[in-house]
C-alpha positions as CSV (number, residue, x, y, z in Angstrom):
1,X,-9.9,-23.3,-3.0
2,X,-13.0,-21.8,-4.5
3,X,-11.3,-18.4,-4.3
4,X,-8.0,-19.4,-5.3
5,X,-9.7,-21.3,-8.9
6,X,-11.8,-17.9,-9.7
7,X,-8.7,-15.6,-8.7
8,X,-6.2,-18.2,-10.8
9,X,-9.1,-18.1,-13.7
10,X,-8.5,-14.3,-13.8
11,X,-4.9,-13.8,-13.2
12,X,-4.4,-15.7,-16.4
13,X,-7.0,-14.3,-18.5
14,X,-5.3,-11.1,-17.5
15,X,-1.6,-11.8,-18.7
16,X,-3.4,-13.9,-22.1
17,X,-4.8,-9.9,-22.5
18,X,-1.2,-7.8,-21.9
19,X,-3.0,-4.5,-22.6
20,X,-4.7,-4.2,-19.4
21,X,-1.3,-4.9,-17.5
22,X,1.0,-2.7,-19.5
23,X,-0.9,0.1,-19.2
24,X,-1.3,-0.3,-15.6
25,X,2.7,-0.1,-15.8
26,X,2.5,2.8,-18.3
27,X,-0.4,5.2,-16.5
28,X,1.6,5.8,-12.7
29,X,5.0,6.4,-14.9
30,X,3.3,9.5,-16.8
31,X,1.5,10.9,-14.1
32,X,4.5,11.0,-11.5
33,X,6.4,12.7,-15.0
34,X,3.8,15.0,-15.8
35,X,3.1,16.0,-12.0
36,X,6.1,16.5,-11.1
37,X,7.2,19.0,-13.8
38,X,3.9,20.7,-14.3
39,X,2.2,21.3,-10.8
40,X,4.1,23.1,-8.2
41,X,2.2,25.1,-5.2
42,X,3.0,28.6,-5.4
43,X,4.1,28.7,-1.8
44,X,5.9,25.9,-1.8
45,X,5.4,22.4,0.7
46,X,8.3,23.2,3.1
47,X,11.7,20.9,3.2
48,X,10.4,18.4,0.5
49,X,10.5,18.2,-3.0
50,X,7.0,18.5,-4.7
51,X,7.4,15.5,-6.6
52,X,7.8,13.2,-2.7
53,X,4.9,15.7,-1.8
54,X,2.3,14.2,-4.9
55,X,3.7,10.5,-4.7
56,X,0.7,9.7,-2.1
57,X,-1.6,11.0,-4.2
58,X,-0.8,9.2,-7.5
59,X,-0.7,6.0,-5.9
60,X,-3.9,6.8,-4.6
61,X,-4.7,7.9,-8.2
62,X,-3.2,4.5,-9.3
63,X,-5.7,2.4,-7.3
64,X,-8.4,4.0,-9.2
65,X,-7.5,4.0,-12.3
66,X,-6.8,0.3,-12.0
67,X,-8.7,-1.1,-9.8
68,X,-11.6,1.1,-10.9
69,X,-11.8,0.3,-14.1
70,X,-10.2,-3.4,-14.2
71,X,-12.6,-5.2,-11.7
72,X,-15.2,-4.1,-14.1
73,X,-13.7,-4.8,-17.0
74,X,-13.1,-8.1,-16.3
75,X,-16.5,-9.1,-15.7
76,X,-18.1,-7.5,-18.6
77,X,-15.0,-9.9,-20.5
78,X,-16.5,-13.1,-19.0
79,X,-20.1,-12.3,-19.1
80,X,-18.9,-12.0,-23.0
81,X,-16.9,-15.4,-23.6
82,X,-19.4,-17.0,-21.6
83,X,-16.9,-18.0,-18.7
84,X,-18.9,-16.2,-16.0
85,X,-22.3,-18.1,-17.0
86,X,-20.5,-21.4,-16.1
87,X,-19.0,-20.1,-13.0
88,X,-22.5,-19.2,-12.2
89,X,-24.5,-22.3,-12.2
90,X,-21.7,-23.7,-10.6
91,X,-21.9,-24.3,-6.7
92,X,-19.5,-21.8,-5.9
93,X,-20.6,-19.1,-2.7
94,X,-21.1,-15.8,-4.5
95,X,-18.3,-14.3,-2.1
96,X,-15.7,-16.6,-3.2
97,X,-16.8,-15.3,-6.8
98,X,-16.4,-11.6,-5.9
99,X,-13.5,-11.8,-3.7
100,X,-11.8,-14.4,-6.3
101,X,-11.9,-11.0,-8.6
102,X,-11.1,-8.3,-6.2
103,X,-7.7,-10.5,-5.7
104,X,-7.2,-10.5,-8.9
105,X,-6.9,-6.2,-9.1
106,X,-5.1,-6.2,-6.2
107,X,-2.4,-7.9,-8.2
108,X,-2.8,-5.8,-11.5
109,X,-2.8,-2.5,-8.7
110,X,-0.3,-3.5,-7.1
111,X,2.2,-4.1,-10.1
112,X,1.4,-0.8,-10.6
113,X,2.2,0.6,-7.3
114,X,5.2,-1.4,-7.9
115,X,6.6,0.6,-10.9
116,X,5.5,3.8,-9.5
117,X,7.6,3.4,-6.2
118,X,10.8,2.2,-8.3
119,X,10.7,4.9,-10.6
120,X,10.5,7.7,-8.1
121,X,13.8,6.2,-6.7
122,X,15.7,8.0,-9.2
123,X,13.8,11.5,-7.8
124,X,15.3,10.9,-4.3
125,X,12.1,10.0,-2.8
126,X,12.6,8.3,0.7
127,X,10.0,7.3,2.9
128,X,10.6,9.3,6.6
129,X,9.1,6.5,8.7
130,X,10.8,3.5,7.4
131,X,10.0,-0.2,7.2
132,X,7.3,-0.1,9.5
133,X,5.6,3.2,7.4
134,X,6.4,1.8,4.1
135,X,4.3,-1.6,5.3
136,X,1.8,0.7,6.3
137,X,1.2,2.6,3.0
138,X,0.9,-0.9,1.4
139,X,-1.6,-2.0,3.8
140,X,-3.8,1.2,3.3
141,X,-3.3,0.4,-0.8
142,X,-4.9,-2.9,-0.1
143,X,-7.6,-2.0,1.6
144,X,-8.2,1.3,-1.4
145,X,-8.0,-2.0,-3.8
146,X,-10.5,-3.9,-2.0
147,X,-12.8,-1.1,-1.4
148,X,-12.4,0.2,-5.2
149,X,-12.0,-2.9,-6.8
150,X,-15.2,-4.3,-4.9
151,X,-17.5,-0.9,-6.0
152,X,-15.9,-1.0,-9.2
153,X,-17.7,-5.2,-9.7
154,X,-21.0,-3.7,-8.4
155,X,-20.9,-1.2,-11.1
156,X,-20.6,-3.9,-13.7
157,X,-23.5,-4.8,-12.7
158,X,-25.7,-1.9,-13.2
159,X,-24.2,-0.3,-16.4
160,X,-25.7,-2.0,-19.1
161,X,-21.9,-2.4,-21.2
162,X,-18.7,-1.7,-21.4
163,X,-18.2,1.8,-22.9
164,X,-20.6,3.5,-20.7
165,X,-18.6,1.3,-17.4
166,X,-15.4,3.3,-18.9
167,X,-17.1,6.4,-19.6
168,X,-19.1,6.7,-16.0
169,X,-15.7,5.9,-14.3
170,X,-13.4,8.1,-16.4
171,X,-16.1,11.0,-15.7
172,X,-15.8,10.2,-11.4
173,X,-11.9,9.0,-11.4
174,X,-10.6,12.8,-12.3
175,X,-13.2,14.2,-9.7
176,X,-12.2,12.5,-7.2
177,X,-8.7,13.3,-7.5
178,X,-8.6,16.8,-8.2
179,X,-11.0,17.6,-5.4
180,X,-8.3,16.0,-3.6
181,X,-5.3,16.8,-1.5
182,X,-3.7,14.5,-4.3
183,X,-1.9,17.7,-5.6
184,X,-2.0,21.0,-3.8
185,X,-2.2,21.7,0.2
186,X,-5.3,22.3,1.4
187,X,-4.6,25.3,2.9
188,X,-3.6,26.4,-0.6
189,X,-6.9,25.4,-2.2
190,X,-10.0,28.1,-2.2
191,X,-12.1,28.2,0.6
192,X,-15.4,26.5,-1.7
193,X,-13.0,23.4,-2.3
194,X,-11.5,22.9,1.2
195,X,-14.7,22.4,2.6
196,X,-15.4,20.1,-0.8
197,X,-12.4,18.1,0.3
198,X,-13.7,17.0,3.0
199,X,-16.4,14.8,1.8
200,X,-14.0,12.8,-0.6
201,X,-12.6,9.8,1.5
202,X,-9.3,9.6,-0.9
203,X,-8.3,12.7,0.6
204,X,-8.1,11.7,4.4
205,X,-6.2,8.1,2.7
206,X,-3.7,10.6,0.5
207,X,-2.9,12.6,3.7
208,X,-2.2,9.2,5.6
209,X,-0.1,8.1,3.5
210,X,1.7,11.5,2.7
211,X,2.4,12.0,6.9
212,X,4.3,8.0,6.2
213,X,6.6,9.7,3.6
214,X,7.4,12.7,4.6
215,X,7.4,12.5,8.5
216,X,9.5,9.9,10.3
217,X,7.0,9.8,13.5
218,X,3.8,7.4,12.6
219,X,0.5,9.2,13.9
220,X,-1.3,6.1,15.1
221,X,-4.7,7.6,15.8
222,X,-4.7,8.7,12.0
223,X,-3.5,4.9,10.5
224,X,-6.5,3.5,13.1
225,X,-9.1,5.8,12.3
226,X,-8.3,5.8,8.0
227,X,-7.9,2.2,8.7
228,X,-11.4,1.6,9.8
229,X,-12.7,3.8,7.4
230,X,-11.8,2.1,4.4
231,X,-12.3,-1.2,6.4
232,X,-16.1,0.0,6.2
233,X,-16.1,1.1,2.8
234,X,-14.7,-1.9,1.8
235,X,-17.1,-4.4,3.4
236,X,-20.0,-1.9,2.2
237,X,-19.0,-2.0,-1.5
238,X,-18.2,-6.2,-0.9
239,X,-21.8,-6.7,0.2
240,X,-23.0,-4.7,-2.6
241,X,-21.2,-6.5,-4.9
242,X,-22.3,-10.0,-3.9
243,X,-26.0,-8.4,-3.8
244,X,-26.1,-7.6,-7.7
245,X,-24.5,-10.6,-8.3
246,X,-27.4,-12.3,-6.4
247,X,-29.8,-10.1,-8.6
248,X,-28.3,-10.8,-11.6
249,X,-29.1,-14.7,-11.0
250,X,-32.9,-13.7,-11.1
């Protein structure tokens, strides 16, 4: 119930504040347009069409744009109108409090996750593996919510406002995706940013999700082993949130 209040608390501060939600419909639309017409591999991706190719990748790019910078965002909005000081002296658990958040973004992500999978309809995008794959590639998004949305609390935290939250995630969000397999094969990619690649943990959840679309066999070993990892990223960046907001009380 504790959970279910905070998360309710923030679902409708979200829709009394539309920005945040319509351009978490907006964002995914112009990326897959602007992708898809402007980035094409010179040696092509095989028997697909580029724009099914980068689809894993802005979803990917989705989660953290919105769950990066809303779970933040959110908080620095309470800790403003004074909302988050009552829910803080209140006997709530501190987990309930972050996870009551974190809920909230996978929501707002997934609304945008939404509208990015029905308007790549229209581009003849099918995923290869079906049902089962497409229930897959949501249950990896939700885990790269909680995982993002978690880190993205802890960082409200330790910035000291809002503009320099937005700025510091703005500077790591573009990183992070172009040192990616978001849009370009690796094998296409210098040799200095292949081994770069490796070291970003989006990549290895893009690739996951881009063997669910494009091949019709699942590769268990991968779902398992990208599974657990974002399973430990998550519960690392969960505990880290629920320690600065343990600080925070001091």
């Amino acid at each position: 119930m504790e959970v279910y209040n905070i998360f309710w608390k923030n679902v409708k501060w979200r829709f009394q504040n539309p920005a945040t939600i319509v351009m978490n419909i907006i964002q995914p639309i112009v990326w897959l347009l602007l992708f898809s017409s402007m980035f094409t591999p010179a040696e092509g991706i095989g028997n697909v069409s580029y724009t099914t190719f980068i689809l894993p990748g802005l979803l990917v790019m989705t989660v953290l744009t919105s769950a990066g910078v809303s779970c933040g965002i959110a908080n620095y909005h309470l800790k403003g109108g004074g909302s988050f000081y009552r829910i803080f002296i209140s006997p709530v658990k501190r987990s309930s409090i972050v996870l009551g958040q974190v809920l909230d973004v996978e929501v707002l992500s997934f609304i945008g996750i939404g509208i990015l999978l029905l308007v790549s309809i229209p581009f003849s995008i099918n995923i290869a593996s079906g049902i089962l794959g497409f229930i897959l590639i949501l249950f990896l998004l939700f885990l790269c919510v909680f995982f993002v949305g978690s880190l993205s609390y802890a960082l409200s935290f330790v910035l000291p406002d809002e503009n320099a939250f937005i700025g510091f995630i703005n500077t790591v969000t573009l990183p992070l995706f172009f040192l990616s397999t978001a849009i370009m094969p690796v094998e296409q990619l210098p040799r200095f940013f292949q081994i770069v690649i490796q070291f970003n943990p989006f990549s290895y959840v893009i690739d996951c999700l881009r063997t669910l679309v494009m091949q019709s066999i699942i590769d268990w070993t991968n779902i398992l082993v990208v599974t657990l990892m974002l399973c430990i990223l998550g519960l690392a960046s969960f505990t880290l949130a629920i320690s600065k907001l343990k600080k925070a009380e001091k």
